[in-house]
C-alpha positions as CSV (number, residue, x, y, z in Angstrom):
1,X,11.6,-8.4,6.9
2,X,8.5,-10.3,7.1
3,X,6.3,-8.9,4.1
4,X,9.6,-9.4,2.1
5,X,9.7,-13.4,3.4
6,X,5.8,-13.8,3.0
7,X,5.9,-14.0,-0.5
8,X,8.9,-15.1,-1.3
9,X,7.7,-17.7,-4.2
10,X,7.0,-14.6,-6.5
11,X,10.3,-14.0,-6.8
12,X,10.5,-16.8,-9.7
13,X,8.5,-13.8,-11.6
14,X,12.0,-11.6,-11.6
15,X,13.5,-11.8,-14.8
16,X,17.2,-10.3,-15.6
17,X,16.4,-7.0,-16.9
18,X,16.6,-7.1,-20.6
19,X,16.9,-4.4,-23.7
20,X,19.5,-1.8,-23.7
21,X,20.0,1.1,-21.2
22,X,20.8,4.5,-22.3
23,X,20.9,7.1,-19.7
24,X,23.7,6.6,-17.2
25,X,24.0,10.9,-17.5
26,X,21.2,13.8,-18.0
27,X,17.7,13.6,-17.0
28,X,16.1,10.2,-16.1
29,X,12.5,9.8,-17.8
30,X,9.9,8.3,-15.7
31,X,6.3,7.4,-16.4
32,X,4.2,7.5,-13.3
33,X,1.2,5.7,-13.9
34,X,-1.3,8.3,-12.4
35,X,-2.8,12.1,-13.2
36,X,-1.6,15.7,-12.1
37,X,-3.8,15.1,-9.2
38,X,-0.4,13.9,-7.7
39,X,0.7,17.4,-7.9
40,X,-1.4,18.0,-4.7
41,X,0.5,15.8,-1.8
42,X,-1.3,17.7,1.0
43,X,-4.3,15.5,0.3
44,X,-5.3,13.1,3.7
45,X,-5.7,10.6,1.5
46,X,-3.0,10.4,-1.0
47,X,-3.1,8.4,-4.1
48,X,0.2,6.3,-5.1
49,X,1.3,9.1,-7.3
50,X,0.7,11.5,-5.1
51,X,2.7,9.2,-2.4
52,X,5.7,9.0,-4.1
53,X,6.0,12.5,-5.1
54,X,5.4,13.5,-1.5
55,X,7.7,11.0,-0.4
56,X,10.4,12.3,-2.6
57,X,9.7,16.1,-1.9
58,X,8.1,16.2,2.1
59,X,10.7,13.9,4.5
60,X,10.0,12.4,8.1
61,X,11.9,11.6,10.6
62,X,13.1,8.7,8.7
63,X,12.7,7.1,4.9
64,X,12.7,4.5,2.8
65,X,15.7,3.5,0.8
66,X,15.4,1.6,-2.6
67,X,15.0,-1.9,-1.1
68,X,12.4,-0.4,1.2
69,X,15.1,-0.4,4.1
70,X,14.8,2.6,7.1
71,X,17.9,5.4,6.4
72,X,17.8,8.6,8.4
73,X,16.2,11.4,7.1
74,X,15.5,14.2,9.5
75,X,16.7,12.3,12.0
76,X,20.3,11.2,12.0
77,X,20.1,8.3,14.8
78,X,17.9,7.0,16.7
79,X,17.6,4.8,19.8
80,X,15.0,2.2,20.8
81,X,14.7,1.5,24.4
82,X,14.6,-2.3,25.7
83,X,10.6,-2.3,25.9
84,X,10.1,-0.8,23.2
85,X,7.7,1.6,24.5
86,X,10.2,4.5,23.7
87,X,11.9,5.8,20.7
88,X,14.4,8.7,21.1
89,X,15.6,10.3,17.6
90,X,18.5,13.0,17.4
91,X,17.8,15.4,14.6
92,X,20.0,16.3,11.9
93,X,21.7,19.8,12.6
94,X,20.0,20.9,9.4
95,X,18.0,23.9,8.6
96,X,14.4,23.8,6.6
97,X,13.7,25.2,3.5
98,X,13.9,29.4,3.7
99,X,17.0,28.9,6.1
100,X,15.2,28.1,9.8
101,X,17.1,26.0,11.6
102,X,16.0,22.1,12.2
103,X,15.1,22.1,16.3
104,X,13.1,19.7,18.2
105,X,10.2,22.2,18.9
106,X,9.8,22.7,15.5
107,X,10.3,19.3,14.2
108,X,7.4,17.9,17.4
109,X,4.8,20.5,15.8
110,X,5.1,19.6,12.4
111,X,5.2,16.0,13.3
112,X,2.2,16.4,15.8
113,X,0.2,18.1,13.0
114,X,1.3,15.0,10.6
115,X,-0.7,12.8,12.9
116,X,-3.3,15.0,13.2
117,X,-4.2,14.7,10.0
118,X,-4.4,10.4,10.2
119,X,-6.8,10.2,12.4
120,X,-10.1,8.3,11.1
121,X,-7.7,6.4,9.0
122,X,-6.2,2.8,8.7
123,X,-2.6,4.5,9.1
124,X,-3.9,6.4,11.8
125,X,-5.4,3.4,13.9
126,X,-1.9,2.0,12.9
127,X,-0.1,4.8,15.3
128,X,-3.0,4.8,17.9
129,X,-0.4,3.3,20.7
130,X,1.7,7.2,20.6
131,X,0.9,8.6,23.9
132,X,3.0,11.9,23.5
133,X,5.9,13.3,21.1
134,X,8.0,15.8,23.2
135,X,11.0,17.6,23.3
136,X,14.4,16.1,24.9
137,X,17.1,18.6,24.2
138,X,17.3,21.3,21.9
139,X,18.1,18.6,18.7
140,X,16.9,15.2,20.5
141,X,13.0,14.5,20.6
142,X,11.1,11.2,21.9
143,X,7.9,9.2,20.8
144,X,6.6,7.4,24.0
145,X,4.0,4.7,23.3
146,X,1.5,3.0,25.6
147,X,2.2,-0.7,24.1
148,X,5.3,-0.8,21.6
149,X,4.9,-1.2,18.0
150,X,7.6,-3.3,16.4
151,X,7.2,-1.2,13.1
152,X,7.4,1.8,14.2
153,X,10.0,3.3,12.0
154,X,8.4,1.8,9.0
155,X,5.6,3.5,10.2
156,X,7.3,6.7,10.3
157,X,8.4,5.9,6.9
158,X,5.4,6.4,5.4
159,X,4.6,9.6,3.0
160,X,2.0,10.4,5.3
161,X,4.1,11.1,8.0
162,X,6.6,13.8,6.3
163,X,7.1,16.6,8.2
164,X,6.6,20.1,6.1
165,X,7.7,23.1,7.6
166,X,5.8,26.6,6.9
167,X,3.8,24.9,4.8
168,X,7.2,24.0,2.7
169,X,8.4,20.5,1.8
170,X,11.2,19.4,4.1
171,X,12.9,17.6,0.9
172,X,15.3,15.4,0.3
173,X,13.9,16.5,-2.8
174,X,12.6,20.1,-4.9
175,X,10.2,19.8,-7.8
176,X,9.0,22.5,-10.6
177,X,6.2,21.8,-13.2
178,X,7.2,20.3,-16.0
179,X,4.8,19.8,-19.0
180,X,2.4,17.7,-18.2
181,X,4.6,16.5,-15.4
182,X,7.4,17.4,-13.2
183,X,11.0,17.9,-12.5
184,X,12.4,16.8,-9.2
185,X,16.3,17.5,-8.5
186,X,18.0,16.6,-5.2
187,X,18.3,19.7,-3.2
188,X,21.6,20.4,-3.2
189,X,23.5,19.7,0.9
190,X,24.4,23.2,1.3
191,X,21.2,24.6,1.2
192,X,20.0,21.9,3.6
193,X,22.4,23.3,6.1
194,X,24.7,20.1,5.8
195,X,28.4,19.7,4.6
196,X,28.1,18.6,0.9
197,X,29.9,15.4,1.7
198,X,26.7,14.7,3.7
199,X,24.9,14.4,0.2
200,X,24.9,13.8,-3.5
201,X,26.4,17.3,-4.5
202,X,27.7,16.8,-8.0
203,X,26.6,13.4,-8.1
204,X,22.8,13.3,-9.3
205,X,20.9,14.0,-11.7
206,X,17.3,15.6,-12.6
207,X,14.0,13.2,-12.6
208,X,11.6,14.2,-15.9
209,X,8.5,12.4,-14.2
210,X,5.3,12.5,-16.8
211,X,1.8,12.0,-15.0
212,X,0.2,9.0,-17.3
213,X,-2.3,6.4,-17.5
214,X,-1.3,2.9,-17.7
215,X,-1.3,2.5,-21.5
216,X,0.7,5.8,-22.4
217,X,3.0,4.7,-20.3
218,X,3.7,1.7,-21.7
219,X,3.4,3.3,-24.9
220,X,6.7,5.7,-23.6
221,X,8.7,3.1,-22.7
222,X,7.8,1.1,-25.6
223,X,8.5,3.9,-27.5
224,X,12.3,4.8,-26.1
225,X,10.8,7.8,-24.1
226,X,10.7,7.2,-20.6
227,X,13.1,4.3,-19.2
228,X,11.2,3.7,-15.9
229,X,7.6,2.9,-15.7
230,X,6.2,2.9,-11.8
231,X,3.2,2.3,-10.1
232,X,1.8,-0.8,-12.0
233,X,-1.3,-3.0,-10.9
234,X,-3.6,-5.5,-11.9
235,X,-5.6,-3.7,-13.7
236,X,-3.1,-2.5,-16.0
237,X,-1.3,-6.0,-15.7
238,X,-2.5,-7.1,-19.0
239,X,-0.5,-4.0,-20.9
240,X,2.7,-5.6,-20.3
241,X,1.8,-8.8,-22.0
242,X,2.3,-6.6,-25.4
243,X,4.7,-8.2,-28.0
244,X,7.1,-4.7,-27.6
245,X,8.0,-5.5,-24.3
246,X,11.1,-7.5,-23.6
247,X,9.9,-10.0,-20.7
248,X,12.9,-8.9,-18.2
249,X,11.7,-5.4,-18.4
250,X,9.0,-6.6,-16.2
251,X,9.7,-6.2,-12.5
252,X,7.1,-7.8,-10.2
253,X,7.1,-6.5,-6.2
254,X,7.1,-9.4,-3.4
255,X,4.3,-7.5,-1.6
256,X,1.9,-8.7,0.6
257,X,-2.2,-6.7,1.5
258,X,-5.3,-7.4,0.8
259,X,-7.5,-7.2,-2.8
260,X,-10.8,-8.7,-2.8
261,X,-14.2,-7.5,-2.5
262,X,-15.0,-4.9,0.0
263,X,-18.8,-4.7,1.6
264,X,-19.7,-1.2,0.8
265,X,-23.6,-0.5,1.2
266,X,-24.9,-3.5,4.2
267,X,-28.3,-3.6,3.0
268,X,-30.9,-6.0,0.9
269,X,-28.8,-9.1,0.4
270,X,-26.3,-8.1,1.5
271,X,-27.4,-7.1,5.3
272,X,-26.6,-10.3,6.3
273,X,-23.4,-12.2,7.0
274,X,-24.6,-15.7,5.6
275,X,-25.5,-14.0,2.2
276,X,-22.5,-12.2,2.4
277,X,-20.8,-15.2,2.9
278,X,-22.9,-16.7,-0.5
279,X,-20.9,-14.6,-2.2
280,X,-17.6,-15.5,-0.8
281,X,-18.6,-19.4,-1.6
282,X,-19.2,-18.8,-4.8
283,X,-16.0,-17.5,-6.4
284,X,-13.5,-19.6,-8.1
285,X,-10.4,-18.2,-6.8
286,X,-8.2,-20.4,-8.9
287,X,-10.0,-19.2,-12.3
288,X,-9.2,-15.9,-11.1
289,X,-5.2,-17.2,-10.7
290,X,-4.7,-19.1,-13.8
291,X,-6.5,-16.0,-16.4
292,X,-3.0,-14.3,-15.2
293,X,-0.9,-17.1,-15.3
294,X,2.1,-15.7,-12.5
295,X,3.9,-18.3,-10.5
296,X,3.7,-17.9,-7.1
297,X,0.9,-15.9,-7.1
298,X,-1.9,-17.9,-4.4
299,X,-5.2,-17.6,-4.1
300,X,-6.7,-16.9,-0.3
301,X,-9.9,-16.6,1.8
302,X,-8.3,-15.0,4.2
303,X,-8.3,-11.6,5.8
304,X,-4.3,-11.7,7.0
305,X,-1.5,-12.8,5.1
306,X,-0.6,-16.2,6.6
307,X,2.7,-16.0,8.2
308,X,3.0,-12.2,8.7
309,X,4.3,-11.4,12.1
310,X,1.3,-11.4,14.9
311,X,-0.9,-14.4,13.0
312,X,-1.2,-16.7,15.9
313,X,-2.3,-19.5,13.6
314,X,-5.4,-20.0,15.0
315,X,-7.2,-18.9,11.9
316,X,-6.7,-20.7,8.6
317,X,-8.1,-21.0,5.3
318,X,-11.8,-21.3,4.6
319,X,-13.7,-24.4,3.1
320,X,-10.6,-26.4,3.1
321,X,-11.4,-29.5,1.0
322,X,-14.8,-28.7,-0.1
323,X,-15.4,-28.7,-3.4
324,X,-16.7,-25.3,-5.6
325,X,-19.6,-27.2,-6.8
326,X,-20.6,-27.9,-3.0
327,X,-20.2,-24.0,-2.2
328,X,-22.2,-22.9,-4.8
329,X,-24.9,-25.3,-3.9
330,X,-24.7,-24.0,-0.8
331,X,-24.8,-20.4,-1.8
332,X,-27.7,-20.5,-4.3
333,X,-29.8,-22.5,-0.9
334,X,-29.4,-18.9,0.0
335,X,-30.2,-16.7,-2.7
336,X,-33.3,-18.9,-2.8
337,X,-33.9,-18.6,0.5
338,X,-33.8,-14.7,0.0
339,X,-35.6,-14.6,-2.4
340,X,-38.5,-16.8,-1.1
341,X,-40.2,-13.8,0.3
342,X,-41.0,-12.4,-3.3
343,X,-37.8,-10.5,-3.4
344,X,-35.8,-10.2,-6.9
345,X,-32.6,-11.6,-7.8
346,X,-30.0,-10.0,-6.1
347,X,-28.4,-7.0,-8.6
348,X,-24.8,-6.0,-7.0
349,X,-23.0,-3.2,-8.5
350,X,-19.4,-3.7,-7.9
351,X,-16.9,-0.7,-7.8
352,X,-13.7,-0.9,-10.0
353,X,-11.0,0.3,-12.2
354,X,-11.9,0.1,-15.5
355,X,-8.3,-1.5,-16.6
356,X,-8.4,-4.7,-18.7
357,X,-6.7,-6.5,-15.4
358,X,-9.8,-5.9,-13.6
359,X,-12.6,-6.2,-16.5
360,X,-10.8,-10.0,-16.4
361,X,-11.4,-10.3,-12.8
362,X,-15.0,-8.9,-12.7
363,X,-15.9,-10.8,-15.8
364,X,-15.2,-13.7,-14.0
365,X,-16.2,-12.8,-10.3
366,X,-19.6,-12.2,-12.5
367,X,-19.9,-15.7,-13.8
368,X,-19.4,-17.0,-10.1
369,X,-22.1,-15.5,-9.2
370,X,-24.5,-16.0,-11.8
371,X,-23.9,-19.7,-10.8
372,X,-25.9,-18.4,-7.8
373,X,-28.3,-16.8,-8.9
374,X,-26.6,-13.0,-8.3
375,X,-26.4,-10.8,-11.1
376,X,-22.9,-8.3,-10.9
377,X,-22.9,-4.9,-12.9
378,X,-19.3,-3.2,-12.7
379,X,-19.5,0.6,-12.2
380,X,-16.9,2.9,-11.9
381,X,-14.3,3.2,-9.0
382,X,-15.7,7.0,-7.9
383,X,-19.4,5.6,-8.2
384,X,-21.9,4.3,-5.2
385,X,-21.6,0.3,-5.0
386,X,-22.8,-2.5,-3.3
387,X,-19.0,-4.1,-3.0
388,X,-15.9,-2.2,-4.1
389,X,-12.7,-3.5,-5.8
390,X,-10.3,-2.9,-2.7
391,X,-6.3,-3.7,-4.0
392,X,-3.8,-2.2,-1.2
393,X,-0.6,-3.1,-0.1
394,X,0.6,-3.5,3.7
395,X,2.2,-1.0,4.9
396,X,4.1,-3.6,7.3
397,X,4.0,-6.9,8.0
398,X,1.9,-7.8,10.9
399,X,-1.9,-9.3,11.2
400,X,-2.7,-5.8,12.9
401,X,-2.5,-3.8,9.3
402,X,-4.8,-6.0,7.5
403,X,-7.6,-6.0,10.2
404,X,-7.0,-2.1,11.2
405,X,-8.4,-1.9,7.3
406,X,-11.6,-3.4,8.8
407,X,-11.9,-1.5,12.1
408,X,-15.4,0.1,12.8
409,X,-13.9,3.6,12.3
410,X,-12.5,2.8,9.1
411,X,-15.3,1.1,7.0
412,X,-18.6,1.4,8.7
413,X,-20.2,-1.3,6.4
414,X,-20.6,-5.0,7.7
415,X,-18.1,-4.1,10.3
416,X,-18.0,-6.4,13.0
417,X,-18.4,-4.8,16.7
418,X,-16.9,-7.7,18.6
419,X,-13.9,-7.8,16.3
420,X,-13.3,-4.3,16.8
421,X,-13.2,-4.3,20.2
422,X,-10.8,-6.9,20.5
423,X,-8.3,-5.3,17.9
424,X,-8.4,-2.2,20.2
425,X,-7.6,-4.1,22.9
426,X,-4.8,-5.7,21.2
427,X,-3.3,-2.3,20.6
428,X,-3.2,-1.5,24.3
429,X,-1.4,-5.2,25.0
430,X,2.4,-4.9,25.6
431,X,2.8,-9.0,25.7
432,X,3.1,-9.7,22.3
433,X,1.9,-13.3,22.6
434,X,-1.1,-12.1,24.0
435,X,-1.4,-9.3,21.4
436,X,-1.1,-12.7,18.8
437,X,-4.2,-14.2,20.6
438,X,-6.0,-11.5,20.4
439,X,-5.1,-10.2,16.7
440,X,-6.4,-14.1,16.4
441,X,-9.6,-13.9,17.7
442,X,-10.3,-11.0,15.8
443,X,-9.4,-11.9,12.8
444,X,-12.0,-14.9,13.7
445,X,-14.6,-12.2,14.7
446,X,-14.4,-10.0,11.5
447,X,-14.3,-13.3,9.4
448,X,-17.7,-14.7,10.3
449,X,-18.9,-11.2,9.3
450,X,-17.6,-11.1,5.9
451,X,-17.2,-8.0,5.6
452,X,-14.9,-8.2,3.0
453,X,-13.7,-11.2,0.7
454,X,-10.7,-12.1,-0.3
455,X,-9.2,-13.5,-3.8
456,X,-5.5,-13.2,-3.6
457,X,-2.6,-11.2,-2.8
458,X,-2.1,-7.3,-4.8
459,X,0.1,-7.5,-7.9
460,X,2.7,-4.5,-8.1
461,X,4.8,-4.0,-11.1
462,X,7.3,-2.0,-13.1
463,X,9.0,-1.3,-16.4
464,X,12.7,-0.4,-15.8
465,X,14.9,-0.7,-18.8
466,X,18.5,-1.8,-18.5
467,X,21.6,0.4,-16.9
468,X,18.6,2.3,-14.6
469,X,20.3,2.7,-11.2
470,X,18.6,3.2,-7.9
471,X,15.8,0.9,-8.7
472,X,15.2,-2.5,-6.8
473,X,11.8,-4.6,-5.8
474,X,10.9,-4.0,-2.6
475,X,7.6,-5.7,-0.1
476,X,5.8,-2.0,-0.3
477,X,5.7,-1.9,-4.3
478,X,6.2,1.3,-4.4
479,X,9.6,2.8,-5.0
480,X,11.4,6.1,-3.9
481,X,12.4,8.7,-6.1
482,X,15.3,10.1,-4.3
483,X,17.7,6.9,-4.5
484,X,17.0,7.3,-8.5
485,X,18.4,10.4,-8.6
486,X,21.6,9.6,-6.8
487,X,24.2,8.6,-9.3
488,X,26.8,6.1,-8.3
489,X,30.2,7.5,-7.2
C-alpha cells in the first residue's frame, strides 16, 4: 500500500505497548478526542469524530478493517474488470435496519444519494471519473467509470460513502447516548438478515466512547478510565509528553497528506504569487522538525508526497541547496518592494487550533516571518484569516488526492487556473503514464502559485493501553470502531 510504504521511516516511533491491560471482558472505554458534534454524522463535511462514528454505525459497500485493509461490508464480493473501468459488487443477502431486504435498487439509490452529497468537495473531485451506478441483477450492481481509478474501493471505504437506508444507519454497528458520549454494540447477525456464523454473535463486546478534548482525554487514560485514546494530532502532540504516560502507550500512524499553510483570503500581500512565495522562503522547516523531536518525521516544500503512486518525478523539492539566510534575503527584497508604495507591514492573521502542538508551530512560523518583515497574529480555527492551519491526511495514496485539495472548486483562493485544468484532464486519461505526466505538470502549475505551503507531513497518534485488541496503525490515522468490538475467538 503505497501511503503505508511512503513513510515508512516513522515506524522507528512505534514503541511495544507498555503498562498493564485490564479489560479483555465488559465494556471497552474509549476517549475520542472530539465534541458531541460527532453525534451528528449526516453532516457533508464530517469531522474525525464524527467520521469514525459514522463509519462504525452507517456502512458502504465496502470498509476498512483495523490495518486499514478493504473487507466486504454490504457487498460480499466484488469483481474488477481488466481495464479497470468497471467494478461489479454482489450484495450481501441481508436486510436493512426495520427488516427491508438488501436489493440492488435500493442499495444504487442510497449510494447515488451518497455521492450526491460530495459534490463541491475534495472526495467528490476524487470520484468525478463514475459515469453511472446501475443495477445488474436483483443482488449484483455495477460502477462504470470513464477512466479507472486504482483506489476505488478505498474510495468507497470512506465514511462518506456509507449507504443509510430510510434515513437509518446500515451498521455494522448500533449506538445509544451515553452520558456525555455513546454506546455502540455490534448489531447482532440475525437482525442483519445473516446466519450468526456470518458475525460476532456472542463474541463482542459494548464500546463506552466519551466525546473529549485532547487534555481530558489524556487525563482518562492517565487516570485508568478509558484504555484507548483516538484521534490524536499535532496540536495535542505535546500532551503525551506528560511524565504519566508510559512511552509505548504512544502509537504514531505512518500516514501521509498535506499540513502547511493554506492561502485563505488572495488579497494585499498576499494577491500575488511572488509574495506568497516570500512567505514560503522564509520558514525554517527544520526548526519546526526538531521543536518535536520524532524520527522520521521530514520536512517538505512540496505539494505531493514524494513517491506516492502517480508522482512522475518531474517535480522535486524547492530551494535545494540554498541556504535560509539567502531566502529570507530574498523574501524581505519583497516585502520591501511591497511596501515601497507607502503600504504597511504586512499583518497576516493565521487560522489555527489553539492546542500547545500548534501554538509551537505558529510561534515559530511567526519568528520566520518577522525575519521578513511580516508580522503573524494566530486567530481561531472558525475565524476569517489570511492563511489557515490546513493538517489532513490522504485518503489514498496517489499525487491526484493532494492536488484535488487545490482544485479551483475546492479552495477558490490563489488557485491556479492552468493547474486546474490540467488535473481535470488527468481525471479523464485512462493511460496512466500519461495521467503521471499530467498529475506532474500540475503539480508544477499549482506550485508556482503557492497557493498553499508546505512544512511537513500530518502527525496522527493514539493512547492504547496494553491487552486492547482490535487496534493496529494504519496509513489513514484513523481507526475503526467495529474491529474493537469484535473479541477474539
Amino acid at each position: 500500500m503505497a501511503a503505508a510504504l511512503a513513510l515508512a521511516g516513522l515506524g522507528v516511533l512505534v514503541l511495544g505497548v507498555s503498562a498493564c491491560g485490564r479489560r479483555s471482558e465488559g465494556p471497552l472505554p474509549i476517549a475520542l478526542i472530539g465534541d458531541r458534534s460527532a453525534l451528528d454524522t449526516s453532516s457533508l463535511r464530517l469531522s474525525p469524530a464524527a467520521r469514525t462514528l459514522r463509519g462504525a454505525t452507517v456502512e458502504g459497500l465496502v470498509a476498512f478493517d483495523a490495518e486499514g485493509h478493504i473487507v466486504p461490508a454490504i457487498a460480499d464480493r466484488w469483481i474488477i474488470t481488466d481495464d479497470g473501468q468497471s467494478y461489479i459488487f454482489r450484495l450481501r443477502d441481508g436486510t436493512w435496519p426495520g427488516g427491508a431486504r438488501i436489493t440492488a435498487e435500493t442499495a444504487v439509490a442510497a449510494l447515488k444519494g451518497a455521492l450526491s452529497q460530495l459534490k463541491g468537495t475534495p472526495l467528490g473531485l476524487d470520484l468525478a471519473a463514475i459515469e453511472q451506478v446501475r443495477v445488474m441483477a436483483d443482488r449484483v450492481i455495477e460502477i462504470d467509470l470513464v477512466a479507472p481509478v486504482p483506489d476505488l474501493l478505498t474510495l468507497l471505504a470512506q465514511p462518506e460513502l456509507g449507504m443509510p437506508y430510510a434515513r437509518r444507519g446500515s451498521g455494522p454497528m448500533g449506538f445509544a447516548r451515553h452520558g456525555s458520549g455513546a454506546k455502540l454494540s455490534l448489531i447482532p447477525p440475525e437482525k442483519r438478515g445473516l446466519v450468526p456464523e456470518e458475525g460476532f454473535s456472542g463474541h463482542s463486546r459494548d464500546l463506552l466512547v466519551e466525546f473529549l478534548s485532547a487534555p481530558k482525554a489524556v487525563d482518562r487514560f492517565n487516570e485508568g478510565a478509558a484504555d484507548l485514546v483516538l484521534g490524536g494530532r499535532i496540536d495535542s502532540l505535546p500532551l503525551t509528553e506528560q511524565t504519566g504516560l508510559a512511552r509505548g502507550n504512544v502509537q504514531l500512524d505512518p500516514v501521509i497528506g498535506m499540513f502547511g499553510l493554506l492561502v485563505d483570503r488572495d488579497e494585499g500581500f498576499l494577491a500575488d504569487a511572488p509574495n506568497r512565495e516570500a512567505l514560503a522562503l522564509a520558514i525554517d522547516r527544520d526548526a519546526i522538525i526538531a521543536a518535536f523531536n520524532i524520527a522520521g518525521w521530514q520536512p517538505t516544500t512540496r505539494v505531493v508526497s514524494a513517491g506516492v503512486e502517480g508522482d512522475s518525478g518531474n517535480v522535486g523539492e524547492r530551494w535545494v541547496g540554498v541556504a535560509l539566510e539567502q531566502r529570507r534575503a530574498l523574501a524581505a527584497e519583497r516585502v520591501t518592494r511591497y511596501m515601497a508604495g507607502g503600504k504597511s507591514a504586512p499583518v497576516l492573521r493565521i487560522a489555527a487550533p489553539n492546542g500547545p502542538g500548534t501554538r509551537r508551530v505558529i510561534d515559530l512560523i511567526a519568528a520566520d516571518f518577522k525575519a521578513i518583515g511580516v508580522v503573524a497574529v494566530q486567530v481561531g480555527e472558525d475565524k476569517p484569516a489570511d492563511l489557515r492551519l490546513i493538517d489532513a491526511t490522504a485518503r489514498y495514496g496517489r499525487a491526484s488526492w493532494f492536488l484535488n485539495q487545490l482544485a479551483c472548486s475546492v479552495h477558490k483562493p490563489a488557485c491556479n487556473v492552468a493547474g486546474d485544468q490540467l488535473l481535470a484532464q488527468a481525471r479523464q486519461t485512462a493511460d496512466m503514464r500519461e495521467r503521471s505526466l499530467l498529475l506532474g505538470q500540475a503539480e508544477a502549475e499549482i506550485t508556482s502559485a503557492n497557493p498553499y505551503i508546505p512544512i511537513a507531513r500530518p502527525l496522527r497518534w493514539s493512547l492504547v493501553r496494553a491487552g486492547v485488541t482490535g487496534f493496529a496503525l494504519n496509513p489513514w490515522g484513523w481507526h475503526p470502531l467495529p474491529p474493537l468490538a469484535a473479541l477474539p475467538r
